[in-house]
C-alpha positions in Angstrom: 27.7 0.9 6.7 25.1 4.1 6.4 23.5 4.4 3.2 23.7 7.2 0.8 21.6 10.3 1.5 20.4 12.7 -0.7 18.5 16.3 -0.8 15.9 17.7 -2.4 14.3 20.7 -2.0 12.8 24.0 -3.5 15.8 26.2 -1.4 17.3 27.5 -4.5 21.0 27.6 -5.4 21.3 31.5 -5.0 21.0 31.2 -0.8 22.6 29.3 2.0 19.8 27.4 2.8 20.7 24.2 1.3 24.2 24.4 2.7 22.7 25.1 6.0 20.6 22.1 5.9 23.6 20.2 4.6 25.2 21.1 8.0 22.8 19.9 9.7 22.5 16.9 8.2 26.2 16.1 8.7 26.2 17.0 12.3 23.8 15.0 13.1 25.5 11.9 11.2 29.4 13.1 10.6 31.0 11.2 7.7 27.6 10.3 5.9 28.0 10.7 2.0 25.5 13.2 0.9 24.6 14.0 -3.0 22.1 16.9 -4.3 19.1 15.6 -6.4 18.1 19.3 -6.8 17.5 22.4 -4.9 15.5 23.7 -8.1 12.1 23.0 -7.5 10.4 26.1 -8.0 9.5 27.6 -4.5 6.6 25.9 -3.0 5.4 23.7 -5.5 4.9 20.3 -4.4 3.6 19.0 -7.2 7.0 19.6 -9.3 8.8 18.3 -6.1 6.6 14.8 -6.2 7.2 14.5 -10.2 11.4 15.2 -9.3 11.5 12.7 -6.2 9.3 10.1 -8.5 11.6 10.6 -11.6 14.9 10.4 -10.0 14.6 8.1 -6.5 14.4 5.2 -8.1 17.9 5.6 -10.4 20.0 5.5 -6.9 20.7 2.4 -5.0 18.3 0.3 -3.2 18.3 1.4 0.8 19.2 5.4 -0.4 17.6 7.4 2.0 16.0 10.6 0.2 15.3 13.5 2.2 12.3 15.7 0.4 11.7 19.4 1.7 9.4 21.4 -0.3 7.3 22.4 2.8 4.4 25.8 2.5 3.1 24.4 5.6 6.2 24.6 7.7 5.6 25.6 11.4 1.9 25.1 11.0 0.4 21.1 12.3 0.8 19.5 9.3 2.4 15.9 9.9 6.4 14.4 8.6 6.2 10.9 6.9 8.9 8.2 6.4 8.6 5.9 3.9 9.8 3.0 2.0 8.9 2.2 -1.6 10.3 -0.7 -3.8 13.8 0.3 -1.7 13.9 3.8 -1.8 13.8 5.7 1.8 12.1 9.0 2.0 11.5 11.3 4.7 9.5 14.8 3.9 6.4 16.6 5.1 3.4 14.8 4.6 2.2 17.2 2.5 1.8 15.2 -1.5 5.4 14.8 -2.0 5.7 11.2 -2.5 2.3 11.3 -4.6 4.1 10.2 -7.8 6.4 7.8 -6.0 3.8 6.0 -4.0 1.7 5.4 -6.5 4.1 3.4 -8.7 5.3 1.9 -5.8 5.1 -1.9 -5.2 6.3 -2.6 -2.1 5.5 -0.3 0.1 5.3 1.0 3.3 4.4 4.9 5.4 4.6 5.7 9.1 3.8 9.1 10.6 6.3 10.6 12.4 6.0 11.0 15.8 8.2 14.4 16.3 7.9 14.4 20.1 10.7 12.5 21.1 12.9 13.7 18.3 12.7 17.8 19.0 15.8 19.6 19.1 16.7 22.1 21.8 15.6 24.8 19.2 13.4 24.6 16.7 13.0 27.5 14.1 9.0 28.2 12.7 10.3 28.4 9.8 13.1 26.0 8.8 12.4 22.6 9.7 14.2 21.0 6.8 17.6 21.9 8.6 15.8 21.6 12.3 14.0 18.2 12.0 13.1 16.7 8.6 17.2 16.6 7.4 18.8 15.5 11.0 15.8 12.8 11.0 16.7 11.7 7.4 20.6 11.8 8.1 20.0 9.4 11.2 17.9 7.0 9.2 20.7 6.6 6.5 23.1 6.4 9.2 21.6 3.3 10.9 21.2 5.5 14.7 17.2 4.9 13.9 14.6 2.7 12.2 11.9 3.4 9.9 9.6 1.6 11.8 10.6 3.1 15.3 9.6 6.8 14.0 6.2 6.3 14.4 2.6 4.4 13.7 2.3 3.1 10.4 -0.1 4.8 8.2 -2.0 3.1 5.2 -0.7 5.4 2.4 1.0 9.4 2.6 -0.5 12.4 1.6 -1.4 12.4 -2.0 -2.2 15.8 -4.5 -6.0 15.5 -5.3 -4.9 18.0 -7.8 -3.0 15.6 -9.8 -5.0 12.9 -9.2 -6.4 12.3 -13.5 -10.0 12.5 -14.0 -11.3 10.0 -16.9 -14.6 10.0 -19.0 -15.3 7.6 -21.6 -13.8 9.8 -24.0 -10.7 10.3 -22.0 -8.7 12.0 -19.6 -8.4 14.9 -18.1 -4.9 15.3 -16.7 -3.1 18.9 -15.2 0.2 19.9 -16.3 2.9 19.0 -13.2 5.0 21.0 -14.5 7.3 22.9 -17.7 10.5 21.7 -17.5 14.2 23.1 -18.7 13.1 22.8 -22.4 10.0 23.3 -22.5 8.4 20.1 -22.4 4.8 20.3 -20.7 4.7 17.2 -18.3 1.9 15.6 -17.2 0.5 14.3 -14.6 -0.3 10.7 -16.4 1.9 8.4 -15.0 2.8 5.0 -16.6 2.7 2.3 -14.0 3.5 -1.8 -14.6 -0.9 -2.4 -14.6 -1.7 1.3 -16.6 0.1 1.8 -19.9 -2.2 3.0 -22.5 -1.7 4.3 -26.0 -2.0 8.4 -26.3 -4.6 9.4 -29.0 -4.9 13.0 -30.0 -4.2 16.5 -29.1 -6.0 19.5 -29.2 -4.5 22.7 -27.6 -6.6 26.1 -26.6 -7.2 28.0 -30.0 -8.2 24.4 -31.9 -4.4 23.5 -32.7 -4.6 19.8 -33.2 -1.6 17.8 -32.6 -1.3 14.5 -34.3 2.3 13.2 -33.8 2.9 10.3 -31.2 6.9 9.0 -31.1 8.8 7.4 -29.1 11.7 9.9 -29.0 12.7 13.2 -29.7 14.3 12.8 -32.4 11.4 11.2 -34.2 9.4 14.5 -34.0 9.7 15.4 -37.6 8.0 19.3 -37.0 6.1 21.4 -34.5 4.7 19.1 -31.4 4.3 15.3 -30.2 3.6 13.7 -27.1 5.5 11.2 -25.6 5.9 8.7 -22.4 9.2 10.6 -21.0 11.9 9.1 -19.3 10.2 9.2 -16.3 7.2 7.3 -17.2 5.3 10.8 -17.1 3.1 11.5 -20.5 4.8 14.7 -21.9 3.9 17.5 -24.8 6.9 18.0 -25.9 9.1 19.4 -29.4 12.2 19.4 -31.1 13.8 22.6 -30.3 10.7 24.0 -29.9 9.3 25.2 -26.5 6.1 23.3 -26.6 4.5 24.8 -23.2 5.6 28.2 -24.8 3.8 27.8 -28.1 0.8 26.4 -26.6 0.3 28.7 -23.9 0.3 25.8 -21.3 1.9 26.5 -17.4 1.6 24.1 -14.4 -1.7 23.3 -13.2 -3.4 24.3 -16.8 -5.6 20.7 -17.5 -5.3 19.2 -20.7 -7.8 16.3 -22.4 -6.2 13.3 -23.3 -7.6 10.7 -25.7 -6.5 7.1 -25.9 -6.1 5.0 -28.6 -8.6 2.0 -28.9 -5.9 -0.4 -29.2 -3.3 -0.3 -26.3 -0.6 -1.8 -28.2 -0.5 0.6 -30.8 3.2 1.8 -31.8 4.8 4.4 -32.9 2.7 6.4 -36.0 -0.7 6.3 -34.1 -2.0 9.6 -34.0 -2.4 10.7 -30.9 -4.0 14.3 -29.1 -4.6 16.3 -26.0 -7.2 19.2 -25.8 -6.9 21.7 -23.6 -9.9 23.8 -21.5 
């Protein structure tokens, strides 16, 4: 029985070029069931496209195949990956996207795709996600080829050293992934089964401190808290309020986080994040 496929990519809504990658996809395996995660990312931005995969693979059943296209460096060299993390298929350019699945992955496994033998009698230099990447995916989930057959395994994808946290023994230092629909300024602090610390404080550009750590957002009782999101990402976020907005804060913008001394502190501890 194939598996479920699904698609996400920074195409947009407003063009054809999800639907054409959608043909594609059943073409190559007719009859596959095949659901949207998004074709929202903002264009180009892998980072928000590693924070989407790694928030919402891991809600669909295990052996989904995921098929990621957020690709700047399509027609140029750079490699395709396959991978398989905690039962979650994904095939994307190596280019970072599974950065925030892999690394709260525990089992695990990559392999570099060797293209050669899957070329199609035209390939466009500029739309591999309907060419390659989605008939590749669609075959996986279809059961016509193997993760292991599509090419040498690899120790570990392509992470983002840009989103990789830098820590001090005052803190963190942590960019913003990305604003999302309400104007909550995710991070790129991830909470992982070995790493879940206790936020501290939070001081934005200008000196605005913010003190408020809860659990929800409901619990925000005015202006802005932070939070461990459903996603496991730490997150600035308000209550009807467009946090990013009223701190100034954008994607890729670094912000200091401080952590609490005890690690099992609740609810109530103040917490704080300063921005440069």
């Amino acid at each position: 029985m194939a598996a479920l496929l699904t698609l996400l990519t920074d195409f947009g809504t407003d063009s054809g070029y999800g639907g054409a990658m959608l043909g594609a996809v059943l073409r190559a395996a007719p009859g596959l069931r095949v659901e949207v995660i998004t074709h929202g990312v903002p264009p180009t931005d892998v980072g928000a496209g590693a924070y989407w995969l790694g928030a919402c693979a891991p809600a669909f059943p295990e052996g989904t195949v995921h098929c990621a296209v957020v690709d700047p460096g399509v027609g140029s060299g750079r490699p395709l990956v396959a991978a398989e993390v905690d039962g979650q298929l994904v095939v994307a350019p190596d280019n970072g996207l599974l950065h925030f699945l892999w690394q709260r992955g525990k089992e695990r496994s990559a392999f570099r795709i060797d293209t050669k033998p899957h070329l199609p009698e035209r390939l466009s230099g500029t739309f591999h996600g309907r060419d390659l990447i989605g008939p590749l995916a669609a075959r996986l989930a279809a059961g016509d080829l193997a993760l292991g057959e599509m090419g040498p395994r690899v120790p570990s994808p392509a992470l983002l050293p840009g989103l990789l946290p830098q820590g001090d023994a005052e803190g963190t230092w942590a960019p913003v992934v990305l604003v999302d629909h309400f104007g909550n300024a995710i991070l790129a602090v991830a909470r992982t089964p070995w790493y879940a610390p206790q936020p501290a404080s939070v001081t934005a550009p200008g000196g605005r401190e913010i003190r408020q750590v809860v659990r929800s957002y409901h619990e925000i009782e005015a202006g802005l808290a932070i939070l461990w999101n459903s996603a496991g990402h730490l997150e600035i976020a308000g209550n009807r309020v467009n946090a990013a907005r009223e701190l100034g804060l954008g994607p890729g913008d670094r912000v200091r986080v401080t952590w609490a001394a005890d690690p099992t502190a609740g609810r109530g501890v103040v917490a704080g994040v300063a921005v440069r």
